[in-house]
C-alpha positions in Angstrom: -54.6 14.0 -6.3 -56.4 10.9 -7.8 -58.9 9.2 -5.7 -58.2 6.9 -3.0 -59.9 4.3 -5.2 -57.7 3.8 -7.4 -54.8 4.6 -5.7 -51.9 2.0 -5.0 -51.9 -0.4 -1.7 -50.5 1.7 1.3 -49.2 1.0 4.6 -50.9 2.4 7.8 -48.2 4.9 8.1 -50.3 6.6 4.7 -53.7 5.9 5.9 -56.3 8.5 4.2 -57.9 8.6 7.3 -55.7 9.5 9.9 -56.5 12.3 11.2 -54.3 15.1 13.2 -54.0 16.2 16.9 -55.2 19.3 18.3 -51.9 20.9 18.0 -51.3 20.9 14.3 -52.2 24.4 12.9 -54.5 24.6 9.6 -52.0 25.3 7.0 -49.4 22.9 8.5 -52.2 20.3 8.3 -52.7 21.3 4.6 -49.0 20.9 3.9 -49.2 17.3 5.3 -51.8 16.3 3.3 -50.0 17.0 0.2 -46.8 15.3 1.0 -49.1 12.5 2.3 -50.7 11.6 -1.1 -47.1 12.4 -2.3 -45.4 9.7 -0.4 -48.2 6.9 -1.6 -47.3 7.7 -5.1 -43.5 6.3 -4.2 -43.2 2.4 -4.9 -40.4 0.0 -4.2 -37.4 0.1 -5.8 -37.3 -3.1 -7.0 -41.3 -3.6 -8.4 -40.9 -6.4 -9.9 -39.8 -8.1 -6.6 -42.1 -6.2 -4.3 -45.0 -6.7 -6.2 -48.2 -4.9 -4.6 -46.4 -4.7 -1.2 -46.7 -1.2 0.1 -44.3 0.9 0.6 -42.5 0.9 3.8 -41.9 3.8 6.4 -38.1 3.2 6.5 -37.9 2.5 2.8 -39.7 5.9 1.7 -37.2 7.8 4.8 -33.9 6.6 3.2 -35.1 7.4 -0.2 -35.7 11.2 1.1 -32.6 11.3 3.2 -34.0 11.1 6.2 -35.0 8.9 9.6 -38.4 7.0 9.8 -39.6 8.7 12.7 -38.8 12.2 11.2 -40.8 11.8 8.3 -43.9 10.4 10.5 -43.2 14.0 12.3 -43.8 15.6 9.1 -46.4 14.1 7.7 -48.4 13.8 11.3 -47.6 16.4 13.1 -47.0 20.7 13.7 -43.4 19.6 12.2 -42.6 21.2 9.3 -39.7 20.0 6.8 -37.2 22.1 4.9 -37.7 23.2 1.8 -34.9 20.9 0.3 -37.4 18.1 1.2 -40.1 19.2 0.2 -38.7 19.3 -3.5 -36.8 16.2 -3.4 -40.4 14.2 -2.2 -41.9 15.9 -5.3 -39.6 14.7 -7.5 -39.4 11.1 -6.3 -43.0 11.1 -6.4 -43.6 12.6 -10.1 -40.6 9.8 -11.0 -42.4 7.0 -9.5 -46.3 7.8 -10.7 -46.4 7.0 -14.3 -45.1 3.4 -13.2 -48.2 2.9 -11.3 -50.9 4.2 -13.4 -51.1 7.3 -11.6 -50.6 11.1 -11.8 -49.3 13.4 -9.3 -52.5 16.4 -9.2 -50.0 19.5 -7.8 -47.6 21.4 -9.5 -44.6 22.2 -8.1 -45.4 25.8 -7.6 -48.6 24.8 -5.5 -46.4 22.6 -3.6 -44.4 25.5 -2.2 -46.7 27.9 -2.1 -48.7 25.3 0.9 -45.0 25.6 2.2 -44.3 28.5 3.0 -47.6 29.0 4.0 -47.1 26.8 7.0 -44.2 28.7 7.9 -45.8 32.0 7.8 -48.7 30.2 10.4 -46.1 29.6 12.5 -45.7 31.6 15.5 -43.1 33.4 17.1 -41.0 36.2 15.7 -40.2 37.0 12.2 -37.4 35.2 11.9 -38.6 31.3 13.6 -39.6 30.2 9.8 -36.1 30.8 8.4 -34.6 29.3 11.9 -36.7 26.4 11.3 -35.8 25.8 7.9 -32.0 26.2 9.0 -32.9 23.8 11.7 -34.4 20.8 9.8 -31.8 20.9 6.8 -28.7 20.8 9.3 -30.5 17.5 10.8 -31.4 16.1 7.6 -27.3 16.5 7.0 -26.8 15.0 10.4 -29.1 12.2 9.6 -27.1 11.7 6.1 -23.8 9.6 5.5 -21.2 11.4 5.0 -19.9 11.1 1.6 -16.1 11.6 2.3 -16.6 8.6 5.2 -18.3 6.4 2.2 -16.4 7.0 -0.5 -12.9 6.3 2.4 -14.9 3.0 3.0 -15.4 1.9 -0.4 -11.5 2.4 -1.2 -10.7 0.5 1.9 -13.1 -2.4 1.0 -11.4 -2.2 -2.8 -8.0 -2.4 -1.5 -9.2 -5.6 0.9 -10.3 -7.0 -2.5 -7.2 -6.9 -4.3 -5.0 -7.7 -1.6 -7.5 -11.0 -1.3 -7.1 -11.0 -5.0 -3.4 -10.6 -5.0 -2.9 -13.3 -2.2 -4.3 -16.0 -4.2 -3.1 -15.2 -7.0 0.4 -16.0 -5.6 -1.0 -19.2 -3.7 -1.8 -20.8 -7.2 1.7 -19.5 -8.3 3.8 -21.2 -5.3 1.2 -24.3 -5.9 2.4 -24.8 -9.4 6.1 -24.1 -9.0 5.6 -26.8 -6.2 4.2 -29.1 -8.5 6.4 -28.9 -11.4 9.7 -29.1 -8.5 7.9 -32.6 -7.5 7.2 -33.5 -11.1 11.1 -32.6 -11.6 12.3 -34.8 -8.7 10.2 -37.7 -9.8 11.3 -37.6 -13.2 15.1 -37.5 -11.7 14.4 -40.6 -9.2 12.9 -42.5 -12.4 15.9 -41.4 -14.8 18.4 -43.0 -11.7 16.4 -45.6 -11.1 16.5 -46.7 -14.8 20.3 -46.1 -14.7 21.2 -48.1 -12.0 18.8 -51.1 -13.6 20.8 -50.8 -16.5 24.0 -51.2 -14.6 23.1 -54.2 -13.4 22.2 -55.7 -16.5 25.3 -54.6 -18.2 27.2 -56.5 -15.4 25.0 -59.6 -15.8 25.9 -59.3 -19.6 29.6 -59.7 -20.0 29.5 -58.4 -23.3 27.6 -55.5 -22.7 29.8 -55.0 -19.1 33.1 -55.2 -21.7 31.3 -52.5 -24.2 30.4 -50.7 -21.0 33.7 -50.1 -19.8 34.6 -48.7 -23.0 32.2 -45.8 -22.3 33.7 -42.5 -20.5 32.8 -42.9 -17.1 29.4 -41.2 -15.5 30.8 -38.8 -12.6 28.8 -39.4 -9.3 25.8 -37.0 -8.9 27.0 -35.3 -5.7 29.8 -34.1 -7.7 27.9 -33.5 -10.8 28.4 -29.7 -11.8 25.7 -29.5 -14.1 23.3 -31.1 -11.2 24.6 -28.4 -8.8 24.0 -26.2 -11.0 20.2 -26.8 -11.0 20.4 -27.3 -7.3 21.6 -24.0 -6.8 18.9 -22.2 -9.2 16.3 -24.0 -7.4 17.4 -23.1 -3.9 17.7 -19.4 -4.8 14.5 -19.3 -6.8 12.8 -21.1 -3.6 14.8 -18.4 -1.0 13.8 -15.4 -2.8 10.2 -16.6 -2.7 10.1 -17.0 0.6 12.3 -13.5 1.3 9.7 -12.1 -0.9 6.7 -13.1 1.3 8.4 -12.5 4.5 9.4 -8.9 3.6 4.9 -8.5 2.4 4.9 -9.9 6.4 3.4 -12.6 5.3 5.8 -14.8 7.4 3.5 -18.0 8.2 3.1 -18.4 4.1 6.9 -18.1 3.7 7.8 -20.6 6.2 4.9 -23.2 4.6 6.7 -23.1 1.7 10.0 -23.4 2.3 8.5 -26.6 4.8 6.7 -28.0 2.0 9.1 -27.8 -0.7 12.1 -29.1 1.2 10.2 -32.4 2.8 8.2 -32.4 -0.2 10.3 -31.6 -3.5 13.6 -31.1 -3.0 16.5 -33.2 -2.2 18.8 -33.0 1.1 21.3 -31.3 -1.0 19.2 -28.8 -2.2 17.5 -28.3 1.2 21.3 -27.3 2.4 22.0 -25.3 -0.2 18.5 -23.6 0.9 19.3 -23.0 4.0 22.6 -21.3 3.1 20.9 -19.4 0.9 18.8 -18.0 3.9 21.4 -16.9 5.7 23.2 -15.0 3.2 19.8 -13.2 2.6 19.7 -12.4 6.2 16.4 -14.7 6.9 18.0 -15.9 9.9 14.4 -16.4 11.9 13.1 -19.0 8.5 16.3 -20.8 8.6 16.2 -21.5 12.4 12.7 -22.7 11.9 13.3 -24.8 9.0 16.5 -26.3 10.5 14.1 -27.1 13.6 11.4 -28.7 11.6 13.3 -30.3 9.3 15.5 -32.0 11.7 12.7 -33.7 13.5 10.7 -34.5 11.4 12.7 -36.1 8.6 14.7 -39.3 8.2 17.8 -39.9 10.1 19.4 -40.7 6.7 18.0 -37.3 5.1 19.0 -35.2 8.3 22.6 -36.7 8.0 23.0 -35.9 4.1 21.7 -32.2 5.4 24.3 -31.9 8.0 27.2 -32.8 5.8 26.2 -30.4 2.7 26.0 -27.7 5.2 29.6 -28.8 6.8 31.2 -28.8 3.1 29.6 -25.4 2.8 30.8 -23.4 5.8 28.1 -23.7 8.0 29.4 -25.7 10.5 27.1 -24.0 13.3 24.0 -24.7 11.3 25.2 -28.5 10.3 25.4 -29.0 14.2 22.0 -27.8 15.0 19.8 -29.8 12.7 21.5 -32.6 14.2 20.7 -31.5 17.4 17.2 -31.1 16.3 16.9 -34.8 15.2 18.4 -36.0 18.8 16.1 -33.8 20.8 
């Protein structure tokens, strides 16, 4: 190997120095030597972060699939390490030498050949090196993750990530439909408003009140069936949202929105026609909340115009009870 002079900054873990206890047999001791001046030869993986900091214990142990304290074991002491290590330290080290001006001064073949010759040191019967080999490579798979465990985790953690994904995407979709139902209503209220200022100018004006009555008549807008119309879509576009979020068991979201959008956006005869809309879809829990909420919380006046669209509709038991929730 090249001389410790030149070699790169190492930890005390890789000290040339350190010697060996009485205990660790000749050949063994040679075997550690090697796959000492092996492990100095492996650098950071990221260089250009590490800089000249040494390579650490832990660091060099996950790289060669296994613990910290078993690779001291092997480098230190009458431990010897499977053959499947062995080769995998010489390959991590002849990948990592040419980035640090070095060069790795024993061939494979002389590698294994200081191997096997520790086994063959090793006493006992005939059969202790290939028992010991057997023994090392099962803990080095103990020691290892399992891959069918980390590839499970991964597709669990993927899945998190589009269901994270998938949620928000549909929180900036009920955000926007909520925004263009208020821009909607306020464009309505404006229109009225505008219509009723008219009105009163026409009757200020009696020439414009006498052109006036010439024009057809304006029905009124609760009877208006182009208005219901729209009032209908909206409640069963705003129903199946919330059916659609409750069935995903996302009840809270469902139940936000249906809050938000009737106290919010939509008018007390929409809200009723909501709420009917509920029950037909069999959302009974969402409509008992929302007829809760909504009745104490909002304005007498709103509550009332609630109570009578559900009346005129057939739902006499659920007209009752949001007035009943404005009392309580």
């Amino acid at each position: 190997m090249s001389s410790a002079g030149s070699s790169p900054a190492v930890g005390r873990w890789l000290d040339p120095n350190k010697g060996f206890k009485g205990d660790v047999p000749l050949r063994k001791q040679q075997l550690a030597l090697a796959l000492r001046a092996l492990c100095r030869l492996l650098r950071p993986a990221d260089q250009v972060k590490a800089g000249k900091r040494p390579l650490k214990q832990a660091e060099a142990a996950a790289r060669l699939g296994c613990t910290a304290d078993m690779l001291s074991r092997y480098l230190n002491t009458a431990r010897i390490p499977a053959r499947a290590f062995v080769e995998r330290l010489y390959e991590q080290a002849c990948t990592d030498a040419p980035t640090c001006g070095q060069a790795v001064d024993i061939t494979r073949d002389e590698l294994l050949a200081l191997h096997a010759s520790a086994l063959g040191e090793r006493g006992g019967c005939e059969y202790c090196p290939e028992l010991g080999g057997r023994i090392d490579s099962l803990t080095e798979q103990l020691n290892s993750p399992c891959p069918a465990c980390m590839a499970r985790q991964r597709q669990q953690e993927a899945r998190r990530r589009q269901r994270r994904r998938q949620l928000a995407a549909r929180m900036r979709s009920i955000r926007q439909e909520a925004a263009k139902r208020h821009a909607v209503a306020a464009d309505s209220k404006t229109e009225l408003t505008e219509k009723v200022a008219s009105k009163a100018g026409q009757r200020e004006d009696p020439a414009a009140e006498q052109a006036g009555s010439a024009l057809l008549p304006v029905p009124r807008r609760p009877r208006d069936r182009q208005q219901s119309t729209k009032d209908m879509l909206a409640a069963r576009q705003l129903a199946a949202q919330a059916e659609e979020l409750d069935g995903s068991g996302r009840e809270d979201l469902a139940f936000t929105l249906l809050r938000q959008s009737t106290t919010e956006v939509l008018t007390p005869a929409e809200t009723a026609l909501v709420l009917v809309e509920l029950r037909c879809r069999e959302r009974n829990r969402l409509a008992d909340d929302l007829i809760h909420v909504y009745g104490r919380d909002q304005e007498n006046q709103d509550v009332m115009a609630v109570a009578l669209e559900l009346h005129e509709k057939g739902a006499p038991g659920d007209a009752g009870a949001i007035l009943r929730a404005a009392l309580a």
